[in-house]
Backbone as a chain_set.jsonl record, in Angstrom:
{"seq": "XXXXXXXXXXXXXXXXXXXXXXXXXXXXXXXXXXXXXXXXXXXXXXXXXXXXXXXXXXXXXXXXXXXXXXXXXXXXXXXXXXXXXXXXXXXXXXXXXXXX", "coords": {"N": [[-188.283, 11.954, 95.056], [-190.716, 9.346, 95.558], [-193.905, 9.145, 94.363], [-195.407, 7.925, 96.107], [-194.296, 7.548, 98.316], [-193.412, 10.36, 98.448], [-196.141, 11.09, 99.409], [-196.658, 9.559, 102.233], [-194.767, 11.148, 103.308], [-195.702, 13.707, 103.451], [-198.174, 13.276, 105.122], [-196.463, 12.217, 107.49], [-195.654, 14.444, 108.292], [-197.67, 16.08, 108.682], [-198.827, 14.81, 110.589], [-197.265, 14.999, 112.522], [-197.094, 17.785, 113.062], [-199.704, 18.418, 113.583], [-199.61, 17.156, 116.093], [-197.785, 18.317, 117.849], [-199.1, 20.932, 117.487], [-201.371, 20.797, 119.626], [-199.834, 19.773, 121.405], [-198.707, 22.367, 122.073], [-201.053, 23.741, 122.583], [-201.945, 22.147, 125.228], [-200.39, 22.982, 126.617], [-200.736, 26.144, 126.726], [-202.853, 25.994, 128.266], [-202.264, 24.71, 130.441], [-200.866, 26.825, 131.535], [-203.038, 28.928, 131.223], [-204.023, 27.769, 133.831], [-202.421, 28.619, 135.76], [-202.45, 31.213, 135.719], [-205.362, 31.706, 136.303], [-205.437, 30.7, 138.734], [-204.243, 32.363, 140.035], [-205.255, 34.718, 140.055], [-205.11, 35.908, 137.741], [-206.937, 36.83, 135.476], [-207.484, 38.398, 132.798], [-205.071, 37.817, 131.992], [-205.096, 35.217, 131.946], [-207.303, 34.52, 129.802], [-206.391, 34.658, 127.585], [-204.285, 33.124, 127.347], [-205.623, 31.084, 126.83], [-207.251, 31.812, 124.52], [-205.037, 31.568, 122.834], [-204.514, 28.958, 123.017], [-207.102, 27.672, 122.071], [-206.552, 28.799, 119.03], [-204.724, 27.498, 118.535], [-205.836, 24.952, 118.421], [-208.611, 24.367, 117.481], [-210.907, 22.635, 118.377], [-210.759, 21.563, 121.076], [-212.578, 21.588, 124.051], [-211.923, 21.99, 126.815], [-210.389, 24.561, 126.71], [-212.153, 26.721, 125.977], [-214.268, 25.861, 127.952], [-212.717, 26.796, 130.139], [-211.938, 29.293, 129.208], [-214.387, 30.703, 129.054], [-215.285, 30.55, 132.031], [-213.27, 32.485, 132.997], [-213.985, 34.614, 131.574], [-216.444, 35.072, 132.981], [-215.163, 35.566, 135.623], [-214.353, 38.349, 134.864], [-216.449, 39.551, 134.877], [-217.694, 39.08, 132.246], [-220.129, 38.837, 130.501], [-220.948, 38.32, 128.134], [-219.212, 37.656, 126.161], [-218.887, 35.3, 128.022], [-220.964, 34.218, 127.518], [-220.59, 33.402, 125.438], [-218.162, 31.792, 124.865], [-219.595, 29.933, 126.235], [-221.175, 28.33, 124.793], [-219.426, 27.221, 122.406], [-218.373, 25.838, 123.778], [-220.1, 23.89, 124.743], [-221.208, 23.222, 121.957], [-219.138, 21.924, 121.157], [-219.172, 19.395, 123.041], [-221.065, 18.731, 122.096], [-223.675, 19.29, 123.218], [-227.166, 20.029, 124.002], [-228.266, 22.227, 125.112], [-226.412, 25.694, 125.517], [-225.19, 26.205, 128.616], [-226.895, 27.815, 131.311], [-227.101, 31.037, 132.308], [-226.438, 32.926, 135.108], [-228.804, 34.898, 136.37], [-228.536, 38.407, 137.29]], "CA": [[-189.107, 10.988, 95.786], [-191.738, 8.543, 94.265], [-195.385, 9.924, 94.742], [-196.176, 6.99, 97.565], [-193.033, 8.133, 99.828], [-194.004, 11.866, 99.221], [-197.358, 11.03, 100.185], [-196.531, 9.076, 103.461], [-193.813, 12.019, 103.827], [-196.417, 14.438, 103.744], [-198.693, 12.398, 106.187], [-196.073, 12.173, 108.735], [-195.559, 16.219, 108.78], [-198.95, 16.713, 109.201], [-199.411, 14.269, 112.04], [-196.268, 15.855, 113.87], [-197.759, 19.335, 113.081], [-200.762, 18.233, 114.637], [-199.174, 16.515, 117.769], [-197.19, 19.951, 118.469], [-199.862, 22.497, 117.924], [-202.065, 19.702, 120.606], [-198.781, 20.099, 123.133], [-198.602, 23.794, 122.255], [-202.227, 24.348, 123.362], [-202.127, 21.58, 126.083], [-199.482, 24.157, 127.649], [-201.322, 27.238, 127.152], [-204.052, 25.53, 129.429], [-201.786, 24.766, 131.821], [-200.179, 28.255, 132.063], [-203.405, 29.711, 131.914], [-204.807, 27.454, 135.038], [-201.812, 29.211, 136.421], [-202.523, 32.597, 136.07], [-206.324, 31.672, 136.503], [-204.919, 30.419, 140.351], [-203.266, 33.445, 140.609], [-206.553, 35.667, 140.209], [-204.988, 36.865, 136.929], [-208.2, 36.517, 134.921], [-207.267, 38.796, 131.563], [-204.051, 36.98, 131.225], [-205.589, 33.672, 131.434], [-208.231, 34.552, 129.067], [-205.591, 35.33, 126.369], [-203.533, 31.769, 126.831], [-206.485, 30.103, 126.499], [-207.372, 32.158, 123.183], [-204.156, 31.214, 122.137], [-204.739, 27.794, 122.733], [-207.713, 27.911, 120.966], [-206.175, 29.024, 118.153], [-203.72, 26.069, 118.015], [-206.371, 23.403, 118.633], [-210.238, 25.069, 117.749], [-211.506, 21.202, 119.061], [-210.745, 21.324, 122.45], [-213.487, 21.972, 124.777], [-211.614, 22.5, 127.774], [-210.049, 25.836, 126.565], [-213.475, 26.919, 125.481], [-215.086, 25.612, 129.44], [-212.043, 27.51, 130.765], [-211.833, 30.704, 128.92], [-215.778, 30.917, 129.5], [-214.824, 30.808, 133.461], [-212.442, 33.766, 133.356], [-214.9, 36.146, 130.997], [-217.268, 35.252, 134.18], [-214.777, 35.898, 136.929], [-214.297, 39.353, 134.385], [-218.136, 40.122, 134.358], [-218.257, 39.93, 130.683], [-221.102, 37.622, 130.665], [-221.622, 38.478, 126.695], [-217.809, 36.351, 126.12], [-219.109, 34.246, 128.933], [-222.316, 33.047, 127.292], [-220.1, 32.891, 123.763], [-217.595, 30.377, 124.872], [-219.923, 28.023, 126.96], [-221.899, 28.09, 123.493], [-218.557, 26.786, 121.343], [-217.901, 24.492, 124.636], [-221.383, 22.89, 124.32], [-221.2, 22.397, 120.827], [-218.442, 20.365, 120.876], [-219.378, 18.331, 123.282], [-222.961, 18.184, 121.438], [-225.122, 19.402, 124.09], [-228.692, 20.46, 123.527], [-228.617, 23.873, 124.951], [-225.301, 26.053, 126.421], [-225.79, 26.384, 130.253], [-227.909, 28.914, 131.69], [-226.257, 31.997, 133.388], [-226.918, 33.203, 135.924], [-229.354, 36.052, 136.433], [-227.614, 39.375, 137.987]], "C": [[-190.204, 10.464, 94.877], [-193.213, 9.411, 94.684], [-195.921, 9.044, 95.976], [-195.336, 8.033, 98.694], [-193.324, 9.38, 99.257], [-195.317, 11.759, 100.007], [-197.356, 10.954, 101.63], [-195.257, 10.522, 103.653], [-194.798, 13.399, 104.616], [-197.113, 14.098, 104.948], [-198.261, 12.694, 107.815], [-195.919, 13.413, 109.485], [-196.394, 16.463, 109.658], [-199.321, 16.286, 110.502], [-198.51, 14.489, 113.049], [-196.441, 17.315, 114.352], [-198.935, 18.999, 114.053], [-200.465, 18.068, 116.451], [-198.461, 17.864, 118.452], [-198.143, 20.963, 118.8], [-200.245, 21.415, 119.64], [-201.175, 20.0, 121.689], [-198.603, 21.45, 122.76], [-200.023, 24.448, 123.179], [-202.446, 23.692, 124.738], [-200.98, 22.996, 127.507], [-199.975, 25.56, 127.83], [-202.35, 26.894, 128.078], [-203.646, 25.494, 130.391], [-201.173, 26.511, 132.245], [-201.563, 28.972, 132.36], [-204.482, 29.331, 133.093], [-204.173, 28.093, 136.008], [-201.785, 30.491, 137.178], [-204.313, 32.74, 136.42], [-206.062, 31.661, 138.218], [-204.552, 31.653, 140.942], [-204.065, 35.01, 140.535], [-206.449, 36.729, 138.783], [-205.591, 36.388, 135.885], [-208.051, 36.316, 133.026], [-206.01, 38.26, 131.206], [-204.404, 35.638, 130.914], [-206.437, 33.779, 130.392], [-207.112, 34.509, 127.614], [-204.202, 33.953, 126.278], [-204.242, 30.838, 126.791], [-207.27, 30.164, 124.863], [-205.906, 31.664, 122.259], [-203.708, 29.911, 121.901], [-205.672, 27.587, 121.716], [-207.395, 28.072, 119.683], [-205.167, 28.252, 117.466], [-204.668, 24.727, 117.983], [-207.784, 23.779, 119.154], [-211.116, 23.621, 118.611], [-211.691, 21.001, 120.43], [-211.532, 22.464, 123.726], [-213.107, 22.289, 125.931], [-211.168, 24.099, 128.024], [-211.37, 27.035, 126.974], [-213.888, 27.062, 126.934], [-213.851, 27.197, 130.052], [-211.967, 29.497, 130.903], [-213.577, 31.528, 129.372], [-215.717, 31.413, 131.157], [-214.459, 32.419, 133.889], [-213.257, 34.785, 132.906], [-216.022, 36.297, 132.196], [-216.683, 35.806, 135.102], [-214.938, 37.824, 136.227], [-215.533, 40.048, 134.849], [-218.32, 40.538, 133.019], [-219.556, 38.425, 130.153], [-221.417, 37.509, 129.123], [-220.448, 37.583, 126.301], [-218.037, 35.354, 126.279], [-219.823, 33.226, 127.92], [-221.584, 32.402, 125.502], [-219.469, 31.305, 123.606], [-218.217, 28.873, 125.87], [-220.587, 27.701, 125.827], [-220.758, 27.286, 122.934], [-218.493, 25.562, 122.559], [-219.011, 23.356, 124.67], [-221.555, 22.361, 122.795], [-220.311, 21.315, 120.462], [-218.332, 19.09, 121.49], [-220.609, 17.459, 123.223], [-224.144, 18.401, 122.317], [-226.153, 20.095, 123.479], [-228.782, 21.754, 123.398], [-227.416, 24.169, 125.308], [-226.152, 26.13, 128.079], [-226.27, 27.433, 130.029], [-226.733, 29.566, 132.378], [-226.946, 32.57, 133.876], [-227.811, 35.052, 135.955], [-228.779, 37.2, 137.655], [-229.006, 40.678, 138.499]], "O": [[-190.55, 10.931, 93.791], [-193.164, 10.383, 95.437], [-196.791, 9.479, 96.731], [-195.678, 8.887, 99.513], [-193.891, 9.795, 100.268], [-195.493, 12.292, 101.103], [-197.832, 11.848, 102.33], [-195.069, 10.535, 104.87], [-194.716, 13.889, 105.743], [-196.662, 14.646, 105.954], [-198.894, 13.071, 108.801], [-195.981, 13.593, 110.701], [-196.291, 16.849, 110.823], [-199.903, 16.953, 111.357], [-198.752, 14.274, 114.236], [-196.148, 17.875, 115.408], [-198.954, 19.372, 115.226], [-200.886, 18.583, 117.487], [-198.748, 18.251, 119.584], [-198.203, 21.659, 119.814], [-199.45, 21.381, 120.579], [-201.588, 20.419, 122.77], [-197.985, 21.845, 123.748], [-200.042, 25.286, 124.081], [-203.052, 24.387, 125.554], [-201.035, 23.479, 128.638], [-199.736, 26.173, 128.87], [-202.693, 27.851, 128.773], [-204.196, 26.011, 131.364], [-201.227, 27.05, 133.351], [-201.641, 29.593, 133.42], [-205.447, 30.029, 133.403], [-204.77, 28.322, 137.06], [-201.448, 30.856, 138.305], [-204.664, 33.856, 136.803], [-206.492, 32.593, 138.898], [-204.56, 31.915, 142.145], [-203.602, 36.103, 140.86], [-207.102, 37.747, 138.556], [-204.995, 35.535, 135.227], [-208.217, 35.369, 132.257], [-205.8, 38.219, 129.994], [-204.11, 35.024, 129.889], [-206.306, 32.724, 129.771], [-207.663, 34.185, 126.562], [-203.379, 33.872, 125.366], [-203.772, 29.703, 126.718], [-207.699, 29.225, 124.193], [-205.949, 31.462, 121.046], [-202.893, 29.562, 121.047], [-205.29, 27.345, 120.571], [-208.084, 27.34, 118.972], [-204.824, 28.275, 116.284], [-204.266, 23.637, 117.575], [-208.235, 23.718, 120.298], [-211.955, 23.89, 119.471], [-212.629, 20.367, 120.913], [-211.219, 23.586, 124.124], [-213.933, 23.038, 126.452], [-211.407, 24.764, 129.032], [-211.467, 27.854, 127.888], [-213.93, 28.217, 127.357], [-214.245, 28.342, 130.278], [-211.951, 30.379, 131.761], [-213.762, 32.64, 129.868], [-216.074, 32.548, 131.473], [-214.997, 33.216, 134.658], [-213.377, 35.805, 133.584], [-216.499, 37.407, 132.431], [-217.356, 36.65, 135.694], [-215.546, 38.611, 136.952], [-215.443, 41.225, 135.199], [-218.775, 41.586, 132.561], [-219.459, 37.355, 129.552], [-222.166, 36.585, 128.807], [-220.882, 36.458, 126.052], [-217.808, 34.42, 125.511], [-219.55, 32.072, 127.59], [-221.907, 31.473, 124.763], [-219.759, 30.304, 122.951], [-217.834, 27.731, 126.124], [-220.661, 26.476, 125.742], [-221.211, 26.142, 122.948], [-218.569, 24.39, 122.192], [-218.783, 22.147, 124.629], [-221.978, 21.238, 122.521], [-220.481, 20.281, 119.815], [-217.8, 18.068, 121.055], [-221.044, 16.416, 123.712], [-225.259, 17.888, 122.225], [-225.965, 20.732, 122.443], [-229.112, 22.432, 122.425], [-226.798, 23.138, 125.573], [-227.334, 26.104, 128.422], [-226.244, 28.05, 128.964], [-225.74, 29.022, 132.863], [-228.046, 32.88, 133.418], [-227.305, 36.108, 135.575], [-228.625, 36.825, 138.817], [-228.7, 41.694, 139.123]]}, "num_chains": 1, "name": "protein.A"}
């Protein structure tokens, strides 16, 4: 191959790699709104880390997985991922939690 067409070869990988992990994690969200529905907390927490881990950008995982370490009572998780969920959507402070 010439060095342009590897280039654009490369390119296109990357932006199909991308688009997969993106529907790999878009599906761990949905599975774990599933098992979130279904009161099963520590499994959702763990397909939302595994989203995460396909697609660190996305703030919904982050809002979500934050949720479940609350329904848990691990408020030290809790206050971690509304921190990563506020930064990416640039807020000032993370939310406040609630006093127990």
């Amino acid at each position: 191959m010439t060095g342009i067409r590897a280039t654009v070869c490369g390119i296109l990988i990357a932006v199909r790699a991308g688009c997969f992990a993106s529907k790999m994690a878009q599906l761990c969200r949905e599975e774990g709104n599933e098992l979130f529905r279904r009161g099963m907390y520590r499994a959702a927490v763990d397909k939302y880390t595994e989203g995460i881990a396909l697609e660190r950008d996305n703030a919904k995982l982050y809002s979500n997985r934050a949720l479940c370490y609350r329904k848990l009572y691990v408020l030290r998780y809790s206050a971690n991922s509304s921190m990563c969920w506020c930064k990416l959507l640039h807020c000032a402070h993370p939310l406040p939690l609630p006093v127990c």
